[in-house]
C-alpha positions, 0 to 999 in steps of 0.5 A, a space after each residue: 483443609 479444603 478438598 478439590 471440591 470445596 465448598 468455596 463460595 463466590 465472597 470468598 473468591 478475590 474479583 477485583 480483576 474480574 470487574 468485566 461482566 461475564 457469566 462464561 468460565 472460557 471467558 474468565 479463563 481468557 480474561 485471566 490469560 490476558 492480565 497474566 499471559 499465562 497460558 495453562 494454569 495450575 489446578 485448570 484444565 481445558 480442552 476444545 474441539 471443534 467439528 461442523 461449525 460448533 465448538 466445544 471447551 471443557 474447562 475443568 476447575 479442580 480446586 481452589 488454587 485454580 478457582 483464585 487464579 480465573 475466578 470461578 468455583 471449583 467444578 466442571 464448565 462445558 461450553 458450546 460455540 456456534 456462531 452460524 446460530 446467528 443464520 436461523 440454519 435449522 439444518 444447524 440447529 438440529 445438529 448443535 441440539 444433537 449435539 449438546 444432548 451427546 455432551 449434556 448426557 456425558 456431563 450427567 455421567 461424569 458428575 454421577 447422575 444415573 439414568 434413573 435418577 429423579 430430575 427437576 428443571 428449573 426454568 428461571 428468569 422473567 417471562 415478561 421480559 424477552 432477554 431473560 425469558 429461556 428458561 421459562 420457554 425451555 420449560 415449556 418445551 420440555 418432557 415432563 414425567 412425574 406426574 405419569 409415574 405417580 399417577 399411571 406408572 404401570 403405563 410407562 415404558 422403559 426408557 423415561 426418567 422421573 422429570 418435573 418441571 417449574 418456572 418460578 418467576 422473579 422476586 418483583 413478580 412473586 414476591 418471593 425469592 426464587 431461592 425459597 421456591 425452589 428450596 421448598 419445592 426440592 422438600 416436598 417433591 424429593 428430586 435426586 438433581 436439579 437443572 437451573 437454565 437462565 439467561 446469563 451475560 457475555 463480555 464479548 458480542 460474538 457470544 451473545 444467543 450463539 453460546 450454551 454454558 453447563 456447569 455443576 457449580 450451581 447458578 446465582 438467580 439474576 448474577 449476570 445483571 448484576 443482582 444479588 440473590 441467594 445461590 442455587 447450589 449443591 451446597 445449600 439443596 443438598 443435591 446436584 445442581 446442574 446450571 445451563 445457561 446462554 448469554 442473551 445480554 452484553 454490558 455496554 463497556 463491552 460493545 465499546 471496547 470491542 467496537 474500538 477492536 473493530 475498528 483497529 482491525 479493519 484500519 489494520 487490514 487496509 493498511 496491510 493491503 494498501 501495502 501488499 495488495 492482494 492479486 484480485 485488488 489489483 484488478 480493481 483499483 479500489 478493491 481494498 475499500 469495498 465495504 466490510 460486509 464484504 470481506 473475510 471476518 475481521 480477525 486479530 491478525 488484522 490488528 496493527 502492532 502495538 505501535 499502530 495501535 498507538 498512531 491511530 488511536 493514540 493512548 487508547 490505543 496503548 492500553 492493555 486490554 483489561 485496562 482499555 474495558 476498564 476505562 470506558 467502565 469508569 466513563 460510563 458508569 457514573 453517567 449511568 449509560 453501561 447499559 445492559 443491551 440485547 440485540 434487536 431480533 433477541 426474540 427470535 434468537 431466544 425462542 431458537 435456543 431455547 428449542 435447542 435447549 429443551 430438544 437437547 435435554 429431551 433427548 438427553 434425560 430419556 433414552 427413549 427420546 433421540 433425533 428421529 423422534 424428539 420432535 414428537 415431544 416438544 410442544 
């Protein structure tokens, strides 16, 4: 009989209902909500809060009944959500860094990683290729210690951990799994845990370069593109392993689907107000056409009933959720054209989370490290 936190791998998991790409457990909670308009499911709990623009889910898997039920390992998944990261604020960048490293170093404590415990960052993905390059730039921002410790160790202060640090690249540059790097790394240098950063995919647009997932489950090199690679797990190095990742693509039956959402809720909105319009509009006859740009965010209160959704979009319109991404799926995949898609300033975002990111775990892995100072420690 397994235990809570079994050993479950991810064959092992029933995912035809989960042919939707993603990567993000609140996303696989949603999904399952959806199919099943269950709202809490047994052996799943979550929780959010949300202060200054930055949403946080804790979304705790306990075992294998509730792995089955959203299709995701047993274990614990953090995600933040700040949509105003789209504006480039540094303002906000220095307080969602900050903010995950308060969050980072709890979820330390609550998976049993102590303050003197050896770490190993891994910084996985493609440098050459910018949508899949996180985790090598974290890297490169990082703090790094072990050398200090085994070379100089009467020089350094209280307050700093153990860290190393490596970007193995990917299988079509080394000719190496990414696996076996790290694997033998983690034989000779003899980390106590292990923190696997990688880009990863979202079935939603909102969510792309605005979203930061922790997770103790482990990671699956190159999984979010659809590439099978052996797991990064505790399971197989024998030692935590602690996954970070950001969304940075969206398969093309995504955008579809969502563009076709958008389009329900902005021809619902001006059907609604064309009804009751509202006081300012009055004022300018054609007030309720001004361009989309201009309005509040299209929400899902600005949805039609189910009976609109079928005037306007006829049977697409009536298809459930799962059945209308599915549907485009099935159009596009035999075509070839579900492309994996980015957005164009993915450069710029990616740099900007990635600087969040190393900030963050800066702060979070040395106590010496806090906002008045971190700066100081990124390259």
């Amino acid at each position: 009989m397994r235990s809570d936190h079994d050993e479950l791998k991810s064959d092992e998991l029933d995912l035809s209902y989960y042919s939707i790409r993603t990567d993000l457990a609140l996303e696989a909670h949603q999904l399952a909500t959806e199919r099943t308009g269950i709202v809490q499911f047994t052996g799943v709990e979550m929780n959010s809060e949300e202060a200054d623009g930055i949403r946080l889910t804790r979304v705790n898997v306990k075992n294998v009944e509730g792995a089955q039920q959203i299709g995701k390992l047993p274990g614990r998944y953090l995600t933040l959500e700040v949509p105003g990261l789209r504006n480039k604020d540094t303002e906000l960048q220095n307080s969602v860094a900050t903010k995950f490293a308060q969050a980072f170093h709890q979820f330390l404590v609550d998976v049993g990683i102590g303050p003197d415990h050896k770490a190993l960052v891994v910084g996985l993905g493609n440098w050459n290729v910018t949508p899949d390059a996180l985790g090598p730039i974290v890297v490169d921002h990082l703090l790094v210690t072990r050398h200090l410790y085994e070379l100089m160790p009467e020089h350094v202060e209280d307050g700093y951990r153990q860290v190393s640090a490596i970007s193995p690249g990917v299988l079509g540059i080394t000719g190496i799994e990414t696996s076996e790097i790290v694997y033998g790394i983690v034989e000779k240098t003899r980390p106590d845990f292990v923190i696997a950063i990688d880009a990863l995919a979202s079935r939603a647009l909102e969510r792309v370069n605005t979203t930061i997932q922790v997770s103790d489950t482990g990671i699956n090199p190159g999984s979010g593109v659809g590439n099978k690679r052996k797991p990064l797990t505790k399971q197989a190095l024998g030692i935590p392993v602690i996954a970070i990742g950001v969304p940075t693509v969206v398969d093309a039956a995504s955008i579809a689907s969502d563009t076709i959402d958008y389009v329900l809720a902005h021809l619902g909105r001006q059907i609604n107000e064309s009804a009751n319009p509202p006081a300012a509009s009055r004022l300018t006859p054609d007030g309720v056409n001004l361009p989309i740009g201009n309005t509040k965010p299209l929400t899902a209160q600005d949805l039609p009933t189910e009976e609109g959704k079928k005037v306007i979009m006829g049977l697409v319109g009536s298809l459930s959720e799962q059945d209308k991404r599915q549907l485009i799926r099935e159009t596009l995949q035999p075509l070839g054209h579900n492309l994996i898609v980015t957005p164009k300033e993915v450069d710029e975002f990616v740099e900007d989370m990635a600087n969040i990111i190393a900030n963050g775990l800066n702060a979070a892995l040395h106590e010496k490290v806090d906002r008045t100072n971190v700066a100081a420690y990124t390259h």
